[in-house]
N, C-alpha and C positions, 0 to 999 in steps of 0.2 A: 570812139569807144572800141575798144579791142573788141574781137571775135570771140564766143564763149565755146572754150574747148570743151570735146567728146573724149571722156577718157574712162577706157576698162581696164579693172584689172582682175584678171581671171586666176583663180587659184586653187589646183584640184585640192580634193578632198582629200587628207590624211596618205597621201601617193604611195611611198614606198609600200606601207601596209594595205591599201586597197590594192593595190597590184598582184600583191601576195596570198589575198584572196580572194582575186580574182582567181589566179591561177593553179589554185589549190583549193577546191571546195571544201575540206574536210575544217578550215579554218574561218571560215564563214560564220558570222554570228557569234565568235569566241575572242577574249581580250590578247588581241597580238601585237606583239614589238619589233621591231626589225632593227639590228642590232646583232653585238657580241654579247657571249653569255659571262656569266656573276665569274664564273672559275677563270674567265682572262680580263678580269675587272674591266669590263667595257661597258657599255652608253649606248641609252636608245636613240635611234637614229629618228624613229619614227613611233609610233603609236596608232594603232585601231582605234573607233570611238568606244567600242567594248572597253579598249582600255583603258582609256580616256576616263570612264564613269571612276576608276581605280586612283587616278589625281595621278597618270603615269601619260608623261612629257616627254617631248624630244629633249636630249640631254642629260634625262636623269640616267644617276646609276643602275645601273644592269641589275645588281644588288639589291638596290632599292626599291626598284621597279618587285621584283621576285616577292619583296618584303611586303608590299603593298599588294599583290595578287599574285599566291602563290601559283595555281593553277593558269598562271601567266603563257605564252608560246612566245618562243623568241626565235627568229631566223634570222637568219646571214645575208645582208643584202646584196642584192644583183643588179650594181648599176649601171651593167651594160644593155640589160634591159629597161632599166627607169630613162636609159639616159635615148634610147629607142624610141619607146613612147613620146616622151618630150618632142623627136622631132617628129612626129604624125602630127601632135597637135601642134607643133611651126606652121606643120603644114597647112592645116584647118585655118590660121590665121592669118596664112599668104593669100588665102582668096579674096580677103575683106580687107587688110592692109599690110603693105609693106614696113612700116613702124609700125614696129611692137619692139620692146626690150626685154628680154628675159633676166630676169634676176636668180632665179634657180631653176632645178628642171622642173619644179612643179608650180610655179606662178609669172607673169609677164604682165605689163601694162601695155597694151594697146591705144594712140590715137587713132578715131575713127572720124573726126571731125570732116574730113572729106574721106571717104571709100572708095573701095572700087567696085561696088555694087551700087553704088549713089542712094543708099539706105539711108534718111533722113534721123530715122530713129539712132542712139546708139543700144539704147535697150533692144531692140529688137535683134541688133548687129550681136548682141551677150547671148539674148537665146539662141538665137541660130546658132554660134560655135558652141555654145554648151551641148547643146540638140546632137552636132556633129560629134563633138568629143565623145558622148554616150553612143553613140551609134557608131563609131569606129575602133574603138577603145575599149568598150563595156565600162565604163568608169566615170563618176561624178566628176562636175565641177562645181564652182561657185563664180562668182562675179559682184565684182563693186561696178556701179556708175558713176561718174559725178563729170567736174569740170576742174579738175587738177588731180595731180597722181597721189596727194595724199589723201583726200576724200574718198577717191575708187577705192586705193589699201584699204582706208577705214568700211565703206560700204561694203566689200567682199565677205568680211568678216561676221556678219550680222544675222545675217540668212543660213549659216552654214551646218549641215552640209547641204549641197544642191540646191543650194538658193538664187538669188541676186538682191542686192540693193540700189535703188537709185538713189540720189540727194539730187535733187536739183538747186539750182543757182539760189534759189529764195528760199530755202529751207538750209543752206550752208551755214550760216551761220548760228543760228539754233541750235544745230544737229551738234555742233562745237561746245555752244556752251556749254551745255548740258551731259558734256562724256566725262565721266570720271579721268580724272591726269592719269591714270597710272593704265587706262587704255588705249593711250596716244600713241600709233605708232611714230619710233623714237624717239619715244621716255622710257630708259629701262626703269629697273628695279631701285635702283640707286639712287637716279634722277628723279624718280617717284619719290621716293620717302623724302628728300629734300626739302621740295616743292611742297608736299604736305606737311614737314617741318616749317615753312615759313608759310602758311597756311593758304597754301591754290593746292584744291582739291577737286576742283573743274575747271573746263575748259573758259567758263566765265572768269573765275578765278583767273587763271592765267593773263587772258584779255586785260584786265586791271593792271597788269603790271606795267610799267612804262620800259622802255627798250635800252634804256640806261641801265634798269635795277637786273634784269635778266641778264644782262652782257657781263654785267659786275659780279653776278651769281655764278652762270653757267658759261662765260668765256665767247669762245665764236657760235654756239651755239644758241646763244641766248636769242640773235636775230631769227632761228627758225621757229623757236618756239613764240618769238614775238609773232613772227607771220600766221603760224598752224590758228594761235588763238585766235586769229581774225579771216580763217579758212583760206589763206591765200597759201601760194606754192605754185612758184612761176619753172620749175624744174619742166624740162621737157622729156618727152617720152624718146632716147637717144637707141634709136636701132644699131648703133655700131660702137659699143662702148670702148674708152682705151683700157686697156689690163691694168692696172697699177702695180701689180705683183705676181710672180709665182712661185708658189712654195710647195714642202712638200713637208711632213712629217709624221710621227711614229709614236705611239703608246705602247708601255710594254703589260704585258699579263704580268710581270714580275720586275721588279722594280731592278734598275739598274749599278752596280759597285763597282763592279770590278773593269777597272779603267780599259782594258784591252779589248772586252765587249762594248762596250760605251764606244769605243774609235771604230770597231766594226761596223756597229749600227749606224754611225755617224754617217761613215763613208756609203753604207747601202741608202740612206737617204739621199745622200749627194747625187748617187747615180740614178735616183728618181725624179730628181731634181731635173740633171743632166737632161734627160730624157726628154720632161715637158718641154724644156728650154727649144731642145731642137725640135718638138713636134710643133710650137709656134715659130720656129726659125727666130728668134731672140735671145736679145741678153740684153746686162744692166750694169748699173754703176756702183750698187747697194747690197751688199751681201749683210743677211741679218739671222744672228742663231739665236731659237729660245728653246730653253730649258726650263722644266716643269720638275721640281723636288716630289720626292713623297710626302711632301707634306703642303702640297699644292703650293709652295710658292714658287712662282713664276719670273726667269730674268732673261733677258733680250740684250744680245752686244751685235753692233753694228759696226760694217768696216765698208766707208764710200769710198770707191776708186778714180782715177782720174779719165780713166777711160772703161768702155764697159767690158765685162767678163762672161765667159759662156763657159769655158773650157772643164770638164771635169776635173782633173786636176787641180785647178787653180781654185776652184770653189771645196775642194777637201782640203786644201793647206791653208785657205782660210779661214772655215769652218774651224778647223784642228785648232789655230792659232785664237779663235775669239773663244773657245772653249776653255783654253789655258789661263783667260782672261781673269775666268770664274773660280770663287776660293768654292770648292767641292766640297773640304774637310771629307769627314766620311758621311755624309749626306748621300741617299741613293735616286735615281733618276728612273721617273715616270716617264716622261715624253721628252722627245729630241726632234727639233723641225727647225730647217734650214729656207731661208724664203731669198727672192732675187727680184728690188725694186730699183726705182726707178730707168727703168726697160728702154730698150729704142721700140720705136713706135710703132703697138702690134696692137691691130685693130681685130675684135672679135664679134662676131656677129649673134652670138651663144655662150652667156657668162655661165659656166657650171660651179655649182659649189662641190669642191670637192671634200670627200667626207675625211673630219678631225681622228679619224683613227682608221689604221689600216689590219684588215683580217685575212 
């Protein structure tokens, strides 16, 4: 009989925006976004739970967001400080274990199944960094328990904010049945309405499906949601992930025509590109450009090499060239983002998401 994993996963509270009011008292207690504002048509990054009561998300329009609560606050994030904080609490979790994977700077899984405090508990192992995170930080968090990483995900969630949840081993599967599909973490929106299209509208529901009919449905993904419904998920908590990609791209405040601006911005992303490239010392085989219309459709041309590419230069003449690929007509351009996969092999110990719009 295997050994039953201790797995946390820790998730501050609303980050960007507690940070913001953290450090700005005057915004305390008021519905805040962090984010560009409606006049360079940009996206909230984050959301206060003030704002939150307003039905204003990470992602929604800036626009939108104003539309929904006008008396809204919106600031310009500072991710050289969100991305600071993040390592204090690495730090907090290098005392208890050396795995943990970061997924953004504001949540990680941790196994604690053996520690180095030799805490039998892992719930107690949750309070105590939560405990630390507040008393270092001044800032919530939250915590999932269970015995695989998508259980902690889903537990974290439940309690929030500044809560924890545990699921233990014999309440796993219950806890499954009985969640609505469309709060499974990975089943978006899409995948939701599906699923309730062919009628699993819980986690029971899904459970019934056989691993044929989901595979047939949903492709390679059908075996994870065959597993989730029977609370399994043998993914390991991987402290050193490999990069798959790095990119870089640009939303404009004003849509883009005129071709010789279009080649400038190209190329200023290249060289942001450039940049990360050499700040991991990598390159790749995969140069991949997507373009975003004003009318939000979205198209990706890809050009694999024979050998990998780093060089600035060579990643703008490629770029240039998978651009020309695309019939433009007079169609104007939202966003322009240049990415660089299949990489030689650059391990990170701190996967950052880097934010879809740059200010």
């Amino acid at each position: 009989m295997n050994e039953v994993r201790k797995i946390i996963h820790i998730d501050m509270d609303a980050f960007y925006a507690s940070v913001e009011q953290r450090d700005n008292p005057e915004y305390r207690g008021k519905p805040l976004a962090v984010g560009s504002s409606p006049s360079q048509r940009g996206v909230v990054a984050a959301a206060s739970y003030e704002a939150r009561k307003f039905g204003i998300h990470s992602a929604i329009a800036s626009s939108m967001a104003v539309a929904k609560c006008p008396h809204l606050i919106i600031v310009r994030p500072r991710f050289e400080v969100y991305r600071s904080i993040s390592a204090q609490i690495h730090t907090i979790f290098k005392r208890y274990t050396d795995i943990f994977e970061p997924v953004a700077l504001d949540e990680a899984y941790l196994d604690v199944s053996e520690n180095k405090q030799n805490i039998p508990y892992a719930s107690t192992i949750a309070r105590l960094i939560r405990a630390e995170i507040f008393a270092e930080t001044n800032l919530t968090a939250s915590a999932g328990i269970s015995i695989n990483k998508f259980l902690a995900k889903m537990a974290s969630g439940i309690n929030k904010p500044n809560g924890m949840k545990v699921i233990l081993p014999e309440d796993a599967i219950a806890f499954v049945e009985s969640l609505p599909i469309e709060k499974f973490h990975g089943i978006g929106k899409v995948t939701a309405a599906k699923m309730q299209s062919l009628g699993i509208r819980t986690g029971a529901d899904l459970k019934e499906r056989s691993l044929n009919f989901l595979v047939q449905q949903f492709g390679k993904s059908g075996q994870y949601y065959y597993n989730i419904a029977r609370a399994q998920d043998e993914r390991i908590v991987e402290p050193n992930r490999i990069r798959k990609s790095i990119g870089a791209e640009n939303s404009f405040a004003l849509d883009l025509s005129d071709k010789a601006t279009i080649l400038m911005e190209l190329e200023q992303i290249a060289e942001t590109l450039h940049e990360r490239l050499e700040k991991h010392q990598t390159s790749g085989r995969t140069l991949t450009l997507k373009v975003k219309f004003s009318d939000y459709q979205q198209i990706t041309r890809s050009r694999t090499f024979g050998s990998s590419i780093n060089s600035l230069d060579t990643i703008i003449t490629e770029a240039i060239a998978l651009l020309g690929t695309i019939e433009l007509g007079d169609r104007s351009i939202r966003l322009l983002g240049i990415s660089l996969s299949n990489l030689d092999n650059v391990q990170t110990s701190q996967i950052i998401q880097l934010p879809l719009f740059q200010l």
